[in-house]
N, C-alpha and C positions, 0 to 999 in steps of 0.2 A: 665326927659329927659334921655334917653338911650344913650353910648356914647360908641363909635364902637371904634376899633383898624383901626391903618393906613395901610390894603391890608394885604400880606402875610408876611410882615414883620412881623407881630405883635403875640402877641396871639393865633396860629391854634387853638387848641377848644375853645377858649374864642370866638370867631368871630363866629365860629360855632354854638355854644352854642343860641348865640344874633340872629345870621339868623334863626335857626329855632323858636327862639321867637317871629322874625316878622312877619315867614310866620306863627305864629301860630293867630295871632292879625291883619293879610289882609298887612303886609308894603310891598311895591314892594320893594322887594329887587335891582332890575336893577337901584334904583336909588344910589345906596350905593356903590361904586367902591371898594371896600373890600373882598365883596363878591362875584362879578363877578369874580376878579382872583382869591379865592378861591377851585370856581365850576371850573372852567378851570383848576387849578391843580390837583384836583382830576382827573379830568375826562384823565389827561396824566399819571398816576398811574398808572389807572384804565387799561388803553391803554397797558403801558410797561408791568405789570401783565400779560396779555393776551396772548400779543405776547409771552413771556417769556415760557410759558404753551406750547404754540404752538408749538415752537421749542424744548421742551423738550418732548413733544409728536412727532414731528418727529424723533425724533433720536434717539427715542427708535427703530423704526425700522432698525437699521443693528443690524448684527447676525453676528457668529462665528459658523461656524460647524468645528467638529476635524477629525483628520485625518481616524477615524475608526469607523465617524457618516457618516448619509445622512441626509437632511431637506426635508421635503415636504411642498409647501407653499400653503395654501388653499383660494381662493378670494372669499367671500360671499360665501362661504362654496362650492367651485370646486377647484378640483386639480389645481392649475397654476400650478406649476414648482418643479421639483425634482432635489435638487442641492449638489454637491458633498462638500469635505472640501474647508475650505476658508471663506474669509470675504464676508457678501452677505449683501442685504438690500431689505427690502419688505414695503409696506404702512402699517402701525401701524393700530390695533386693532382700531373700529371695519370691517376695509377692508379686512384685510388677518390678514390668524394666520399659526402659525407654529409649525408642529412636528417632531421631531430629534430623530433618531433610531438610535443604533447600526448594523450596519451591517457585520461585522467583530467577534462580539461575538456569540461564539459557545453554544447554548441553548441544553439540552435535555429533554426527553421525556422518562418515563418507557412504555414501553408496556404491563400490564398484571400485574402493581405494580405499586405503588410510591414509587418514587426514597428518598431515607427518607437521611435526612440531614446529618447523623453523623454516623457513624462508627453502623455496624446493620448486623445482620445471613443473608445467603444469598435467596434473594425471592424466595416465592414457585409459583408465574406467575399464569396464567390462563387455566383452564382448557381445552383441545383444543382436536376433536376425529381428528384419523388419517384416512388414506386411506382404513386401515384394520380392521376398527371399535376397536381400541385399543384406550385409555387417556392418554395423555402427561399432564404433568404441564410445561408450557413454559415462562418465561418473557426477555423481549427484550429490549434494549437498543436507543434508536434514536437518533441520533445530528444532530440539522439543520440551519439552517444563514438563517436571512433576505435577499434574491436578489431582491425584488421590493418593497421596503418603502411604496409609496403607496397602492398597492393591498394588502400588509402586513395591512395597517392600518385600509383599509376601505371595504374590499371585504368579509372577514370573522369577525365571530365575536369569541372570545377568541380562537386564532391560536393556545393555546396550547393546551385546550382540543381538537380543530379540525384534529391536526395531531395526537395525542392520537388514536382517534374512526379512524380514515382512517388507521392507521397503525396497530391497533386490528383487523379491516376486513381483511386484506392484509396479516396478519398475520396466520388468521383461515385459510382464502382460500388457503395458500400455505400448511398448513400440511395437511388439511382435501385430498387432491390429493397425498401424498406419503405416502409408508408405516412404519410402526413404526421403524425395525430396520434399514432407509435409514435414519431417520427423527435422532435416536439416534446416527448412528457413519458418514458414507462420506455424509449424504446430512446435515450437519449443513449449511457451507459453502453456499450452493445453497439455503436455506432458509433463511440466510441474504441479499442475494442478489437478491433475488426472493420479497421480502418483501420492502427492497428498492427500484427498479423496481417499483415494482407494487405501493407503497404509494408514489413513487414522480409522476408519469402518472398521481393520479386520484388528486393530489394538484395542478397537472400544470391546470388539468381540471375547477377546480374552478378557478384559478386566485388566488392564495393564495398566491402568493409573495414568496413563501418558498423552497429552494432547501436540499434536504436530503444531509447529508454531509456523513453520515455512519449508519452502524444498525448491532448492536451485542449482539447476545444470550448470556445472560448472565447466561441461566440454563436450559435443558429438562429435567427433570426426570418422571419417572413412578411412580408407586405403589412397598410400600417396599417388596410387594410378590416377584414382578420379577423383579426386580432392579436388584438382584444378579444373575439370568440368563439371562439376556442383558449383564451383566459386565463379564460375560462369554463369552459370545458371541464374544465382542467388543475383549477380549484378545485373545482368538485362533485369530481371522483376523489379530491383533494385530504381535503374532506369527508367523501365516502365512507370513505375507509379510516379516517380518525379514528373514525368511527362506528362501524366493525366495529371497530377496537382497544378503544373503549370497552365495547362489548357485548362483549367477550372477558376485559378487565376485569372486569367486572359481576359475567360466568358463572362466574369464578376468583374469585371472592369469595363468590358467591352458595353455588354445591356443595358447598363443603366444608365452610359454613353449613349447609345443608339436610341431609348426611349425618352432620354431630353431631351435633344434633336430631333424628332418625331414629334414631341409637344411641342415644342417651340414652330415647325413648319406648319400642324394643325390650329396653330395660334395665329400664323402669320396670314392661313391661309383664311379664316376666318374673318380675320381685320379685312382681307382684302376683298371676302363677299361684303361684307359691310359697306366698305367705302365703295364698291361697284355699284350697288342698290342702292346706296344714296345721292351719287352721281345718277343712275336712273332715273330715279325718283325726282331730283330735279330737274335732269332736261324735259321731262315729261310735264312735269309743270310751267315750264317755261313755255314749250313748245305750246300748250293750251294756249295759256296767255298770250302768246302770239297770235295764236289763232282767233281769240276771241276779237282783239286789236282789227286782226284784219279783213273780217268779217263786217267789223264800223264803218274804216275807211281801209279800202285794199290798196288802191294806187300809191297813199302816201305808207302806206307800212311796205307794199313791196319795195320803193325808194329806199325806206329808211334799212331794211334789210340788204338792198343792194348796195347800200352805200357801205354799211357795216361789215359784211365780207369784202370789200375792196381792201377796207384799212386794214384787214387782216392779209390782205393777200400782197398785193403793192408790194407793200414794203420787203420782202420777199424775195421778189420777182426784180432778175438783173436784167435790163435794159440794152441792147445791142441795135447802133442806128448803123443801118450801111447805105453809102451815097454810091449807088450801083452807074450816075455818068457823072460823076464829080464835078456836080454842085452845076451843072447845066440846069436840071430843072429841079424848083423847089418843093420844098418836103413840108407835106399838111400831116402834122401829128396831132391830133386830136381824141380824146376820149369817146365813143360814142355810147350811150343805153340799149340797153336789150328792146 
């Protein structure tokens, strides 16, 4: 005779153990009150287990995105939702899944080189003809940022080669249109920006997610035949413009010299009509007044005017007596009147 434990008090595997040796030998179990709460306990285990699962599978779905991330959250594999930083929450795998980009980090790109990791001689770029059937060696710099997470993730396929090859084309077609010595000294400048221009137009074209942040030559050279007559070249222009800056110096120094000296003599020159016309102007009235004087009495105004240029004169005038028979006959010097 088999002897069972009393329900769940008793022995869990011992009981266990005895029900599967009934059910293994035909016994109904349902008549055995042991076993019925048992199965009923397992089966709330079983239950809590589940749930337990469940909830920790839902709660996997919330997320943190950072300040200088973006999420894109895909539902049976379509875009839902592109969402900024912050705490977010999506339906757990396998409903939706999520990818988190940087979008705030600055990526680059060589053009016409790899950009090599560690301290390295400066690249010799890619061979590129000019306008004037002349060879440059050119390589180029890019930095670009993530602006659409999604069309970044899913429009192209590896975005870095893909800005690579667009900005190599963009690159050809800007020097193969200028000529060698524009390409070597003023048009560097217009071929960064021309390059830039032109490889963000044909990214917006695809949908690439990708906005150019900058593009910078990092090298042109020639052939060492004439490298050292371009670096001629490059220094007379060099030369040149110093020279005209200097002489533009000079002329800004020199003008506004020449035009206060110019006022100043039309100042002097002026004072000196002045003072002319008012000496005029006086003797002119003197001379009246004379006149009128002597119109009165003439005899004593011609006197007194002849007396009046003597005092002026006299004094003047050096005196030389010569006793031409020494001092035989005497000498009458006397004043006489007109």
């Amino acid at each position: 005779m088999i002897s069972y434990g009393q329900g769940l008090g008793g022995d869990g595997p011992r009981e266990a153990e005895l029900a599967a040796k009934d059910l293994a030998h035909g016994v109904n179990v349902r008549s055995r009150p042991g076993l019925a709460s048992l199965r009923i306990g397992y089966r709330h285990w079983i239950f809590g287990i589940l749930v337990l699962f469940l909830g920790a599978h839902l709660a996997s779905g919330f997320y943190v995105v950072g300040a200088d991330e973006r999420a894109v959250v895909r539902r049976f594999g379509a875009v839902e939702a592109d969402v900024g930083p912050g705490m977010h929450y999506r339906v757990p795998w396998p409903v939706d899944r999520l990818d988190i980009v940087k979008t705030t980090s600055v990526m680059k790109v060589g053009v016409g080189f790899a950009i090599p990791t560690g301290e390295s001689a400066s690249p010799s770029g890619m061979e590129l003809l000019t306008g004037d059937t002349n060879i440059v060696n050119a390589a180029l710099v890019l930095q670009y940022v993530i602006r659409d997470p999604a069309a970044f993730l899913f429009q192209i396929e590896e975005p870095h080669a893909f800005v690579e090859a667009i900005a190599e084309g963009a690159l050809t077609e800007t020097v193969v249109g200028m000529p060698i010595d524009e390409v070597l000294t003023r048009g560097r400048i217009a071929v960064q920006e021309q390059v830039k221009a032109k490889t963000q137009d044909l990214l917006d074209r695809w949908h690439s997610g990708v906005r150019i942040v900058s593009a910078s030559i990092m090298t042109i050279t020639l052939d060492r035949s004439v490298v050292q007559a371009f670096q001629d070249v490059a220094d007379a222009m060099a030369d040149r413009e110093k020279v005209i800056n200097e002489a533009r110096a000079y002329a800004s120094n020199l003008i506004p010299k020449a035009r206060g000296e110019a006022r100043t003599r039309l100042s002097e020159a002026e004072t000196y009509k002045q003072q002319r016309v008012a000496d005029a102007v006086g003797e002119t009235s003197r001379f009246l007044a004379l006149q009128k004087e002597y119109e009165k009495v003439p005899d004593v105004t011609r006197t007194r005017l002849y007396l009046e240029a003597m005092e002026k004169i006299l004094p003047k005038i050096q005196l030389y007596i010569i006793d031409s028979d020494k001092g035989r006959v005497p000498l009458h010097l006397r004043v006489t009147g007109p």
